[in-house]
N, C-alpha and C positions, 0 to 999 in steps of 0.2 A: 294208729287211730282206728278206733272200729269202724265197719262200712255204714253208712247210712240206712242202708236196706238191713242190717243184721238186727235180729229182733231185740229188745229193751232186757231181756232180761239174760239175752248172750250176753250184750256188752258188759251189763252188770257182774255177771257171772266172772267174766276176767280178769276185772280188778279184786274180786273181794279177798282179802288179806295180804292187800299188795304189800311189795316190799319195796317196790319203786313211788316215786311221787303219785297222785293222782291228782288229775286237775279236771272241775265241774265249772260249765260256764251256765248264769243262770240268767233271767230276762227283768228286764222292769217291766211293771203293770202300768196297765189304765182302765179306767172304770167308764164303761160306755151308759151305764145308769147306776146312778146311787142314791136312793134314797134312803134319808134318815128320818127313822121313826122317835118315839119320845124317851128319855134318861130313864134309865132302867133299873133298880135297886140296886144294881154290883156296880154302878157309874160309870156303865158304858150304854152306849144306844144303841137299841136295834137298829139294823139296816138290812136292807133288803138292795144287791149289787151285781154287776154282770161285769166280773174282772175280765180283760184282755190284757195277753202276753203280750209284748211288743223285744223288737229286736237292736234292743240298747241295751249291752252287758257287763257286769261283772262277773270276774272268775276268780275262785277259792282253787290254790293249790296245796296239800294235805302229804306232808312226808312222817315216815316215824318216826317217834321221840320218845324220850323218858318224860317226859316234863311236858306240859300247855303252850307255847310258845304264840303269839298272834303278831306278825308285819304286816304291813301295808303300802299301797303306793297311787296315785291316779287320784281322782276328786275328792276332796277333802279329806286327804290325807294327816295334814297338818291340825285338822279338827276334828279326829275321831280317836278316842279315849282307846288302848287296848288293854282293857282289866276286863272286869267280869261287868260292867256296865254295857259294854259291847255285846250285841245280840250273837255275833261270831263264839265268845267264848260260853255265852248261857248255851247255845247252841247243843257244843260239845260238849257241857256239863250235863247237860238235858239225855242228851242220846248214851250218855255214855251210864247215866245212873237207870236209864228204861232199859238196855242192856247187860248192864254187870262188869261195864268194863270200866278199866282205868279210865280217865278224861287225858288221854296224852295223845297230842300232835304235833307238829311245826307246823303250822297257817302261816299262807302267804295269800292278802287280800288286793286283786288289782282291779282297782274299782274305775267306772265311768257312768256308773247313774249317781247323778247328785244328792246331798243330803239333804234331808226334810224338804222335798220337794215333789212331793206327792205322788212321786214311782214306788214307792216299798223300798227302796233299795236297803233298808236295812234291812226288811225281812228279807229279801229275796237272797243276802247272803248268809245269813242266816238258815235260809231250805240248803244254798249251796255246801252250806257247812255239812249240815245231816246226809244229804248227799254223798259227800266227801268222805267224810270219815264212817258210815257205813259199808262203805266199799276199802276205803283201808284197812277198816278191824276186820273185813270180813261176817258182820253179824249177820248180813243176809235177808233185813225188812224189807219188804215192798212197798211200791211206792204207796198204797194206803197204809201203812202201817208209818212210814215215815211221814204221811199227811196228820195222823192223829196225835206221833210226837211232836208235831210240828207247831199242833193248837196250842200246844203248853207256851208258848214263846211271843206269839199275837195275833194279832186276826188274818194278816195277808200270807203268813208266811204257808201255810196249806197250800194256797194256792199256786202259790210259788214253786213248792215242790210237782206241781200237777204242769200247771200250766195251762197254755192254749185259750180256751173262753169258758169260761164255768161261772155260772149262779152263785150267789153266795149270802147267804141269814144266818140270823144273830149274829153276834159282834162282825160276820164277815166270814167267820171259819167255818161255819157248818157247809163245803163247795158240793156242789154237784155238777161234774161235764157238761157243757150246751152242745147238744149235738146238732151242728147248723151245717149245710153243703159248705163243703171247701170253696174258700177264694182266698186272696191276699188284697187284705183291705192298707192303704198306703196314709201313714201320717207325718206328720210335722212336729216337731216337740219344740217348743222356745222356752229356755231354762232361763231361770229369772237369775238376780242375783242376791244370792242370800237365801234363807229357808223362811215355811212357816211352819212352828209347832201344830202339829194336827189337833194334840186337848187344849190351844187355844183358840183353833177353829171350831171347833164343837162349843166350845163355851159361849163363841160370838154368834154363832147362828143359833141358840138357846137363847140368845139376848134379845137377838131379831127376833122371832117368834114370840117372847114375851113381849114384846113391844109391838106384833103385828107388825113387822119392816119386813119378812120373806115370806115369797108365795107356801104354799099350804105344801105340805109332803111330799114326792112326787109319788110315791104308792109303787104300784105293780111295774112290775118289769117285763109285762108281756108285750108291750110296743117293741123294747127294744131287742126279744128275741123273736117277733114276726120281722122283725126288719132285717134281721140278720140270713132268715130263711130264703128272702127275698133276692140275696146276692147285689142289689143295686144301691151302692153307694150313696146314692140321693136320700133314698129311703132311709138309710141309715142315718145319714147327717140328720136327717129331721126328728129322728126317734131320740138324741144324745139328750143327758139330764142329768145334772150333780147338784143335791140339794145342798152341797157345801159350799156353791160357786160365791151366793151370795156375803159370808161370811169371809171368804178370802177376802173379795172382792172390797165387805169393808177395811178389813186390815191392813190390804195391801190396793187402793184404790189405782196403781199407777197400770195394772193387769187389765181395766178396762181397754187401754191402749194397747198392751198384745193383742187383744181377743181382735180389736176394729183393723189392726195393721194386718191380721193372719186373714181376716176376709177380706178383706181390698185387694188381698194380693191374689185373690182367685181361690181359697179353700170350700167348701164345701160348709162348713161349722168349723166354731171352734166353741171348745169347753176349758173351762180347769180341769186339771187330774187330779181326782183324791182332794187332797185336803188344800192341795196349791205348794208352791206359786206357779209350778211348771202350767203352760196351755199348751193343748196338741189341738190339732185341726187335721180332721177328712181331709182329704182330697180323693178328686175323682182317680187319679192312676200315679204312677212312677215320673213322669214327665211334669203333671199337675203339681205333684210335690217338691220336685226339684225348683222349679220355681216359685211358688210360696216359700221356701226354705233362701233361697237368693232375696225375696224380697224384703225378709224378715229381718235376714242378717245386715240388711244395713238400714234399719227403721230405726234405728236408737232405741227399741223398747224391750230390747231382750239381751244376755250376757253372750249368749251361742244359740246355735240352732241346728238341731239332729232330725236326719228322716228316719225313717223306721216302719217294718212291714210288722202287720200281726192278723194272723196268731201264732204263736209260735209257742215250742215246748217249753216247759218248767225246768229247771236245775237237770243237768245232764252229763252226765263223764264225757270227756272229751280228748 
């Protein structure tokens, strides 16, 4: 495995046209502000977003083949299609036609961020894929280059391959790095059970607003990158904002009870991520979180409960 300390583009360097397996382990997001602006002609809505990498993974292993091959195994394994419906194998087809190469691998997907639950986890294997199989052909992108194949596929997945905390306009994929002082900011993630479709969350919170039922936009995102400046936890909790919250929130009303159990138990804040049903809550440090995550886990109001530091990097050989 390569050392930690060796730079991004050595590691890279030694996989590219491997002949051995390659394995990329990539991060679920969360969105410390998201604001969504109004339905746009092409039927998506502006947003204006500040994605955080957090450190709940899956990893994409990439051997050669003659042929496409996609397996799987770990959270919803049983419920994810492997044809070309799969962002895994668009992935491959993606890179491999902005390339010039064959779309041939054997994928092995070993998943732990859940489905439709408001971490990216499809996009994020998805960046793992491009990842992947960039360093097995050998083609040699970097990682902007792989962030602009990446838009082709959906809004988060850019990010994904980047990582860490970075800004993010129109649909989400236009990223820019947030350069904020280093800390490790400590959460709580309580996974619901079951997903929610995200263009059925945008549709509900389009309902709310024509109905006047949800506060007005949340706008700029400069709150939530002074707070991040700041290094103080508090500050941050107070800055968190997802205009989608309300929208889950009608669809899946039973989420107001994670949000009330995750602060009773001592968090800092709690939001929805993305589009829901996943909630993550602040906490002030590693101790703080470890208990919020004990209290959680036997509230009745969640299926499981993961801690998780972030920021952390984007899709990365490993």
């Amino acid at each position: 495995m390569p050392s930690v300390t060796e730079p991004l583009w050595e590691q890279e360097r030694r996989y590219q046209g491997a002949a051995s397996p390659v394995k990329v382990r990539v991060p679920a997001k969360i969105n410390l502000h998201l604001g969504v602006g109004p339905l746009r002609d092409d039927g998506y809505h502006e947003v204006t977003t500040v994605y955080h990498a957090v450190s709940l993974y899956d990893e994409i292993t990439a051997r050669p083949a003659e042929t496409l091959v996609l397996t799987m195994d770990g959270e919803g394994a049983d419920q994810l299609a492997l044809d070309e419906t799969n962002l895994v194998i668009r992935a491959v087809q993606v890179l491999a036609e902005a390339t010039g190469r064959p779309p041939h691998a054997r994928l092995h997907l070993r998943k732990q961020i859940p489905l439709a639950a408001g971490l990216a986890g499809g996009s994020a294997d998805a960046a793992a894929t491009l990842v992947a199989c960039d360093a097995l052909w050998g083609t040699g992108l970097g990682r902007e280059e792989l962030a602009s194949v990446a838009a082709r596929l959906g809004s988060d997945v850019p990010f994904l391959v980047l990582g860490g905390t970075a800004l993010g306009r129109g649909r989400g994929e236009q990223v820019s790095p947030v350069l904020a002082p280093g800390r490790a900011w400590h959460w709580v993630l309580a996974l619901a059970e079951g997903g929610l479709s995200t263009p059925d969350v945008y549709r509900e919170l389009d309902r709310l607003r024509a109905e006047d039922a949800a506060p007005p936009p949340a706008g700029s995102s400069d709150g939530i990158l002074a707070a991040l400046r700041q290094r103080d936890a508090a500050v941050l909790a107070a800055s968190l904002v997802n205009d989608l919250q309300p929208a889950a929130l009608s669809l899946r009303p039973s989420l107001r009870d994670t949000l009330d159990a995750g602060l009773a138990a001592g968090s800092l804040a709690g939001i929805v991520s993305g589009s829901g049903p996943t909630c993550v809550f602040l906490c002030r440090d590693a101790a703080n979180a470890d208990a919020v995550a004990r209290a959680l886990a036997t509230s009745g109001t969640c299926r499981a409960v993961r801690t998780a530091v972030g920021p952390v990097p984007g899709a990365r050989l490993g």
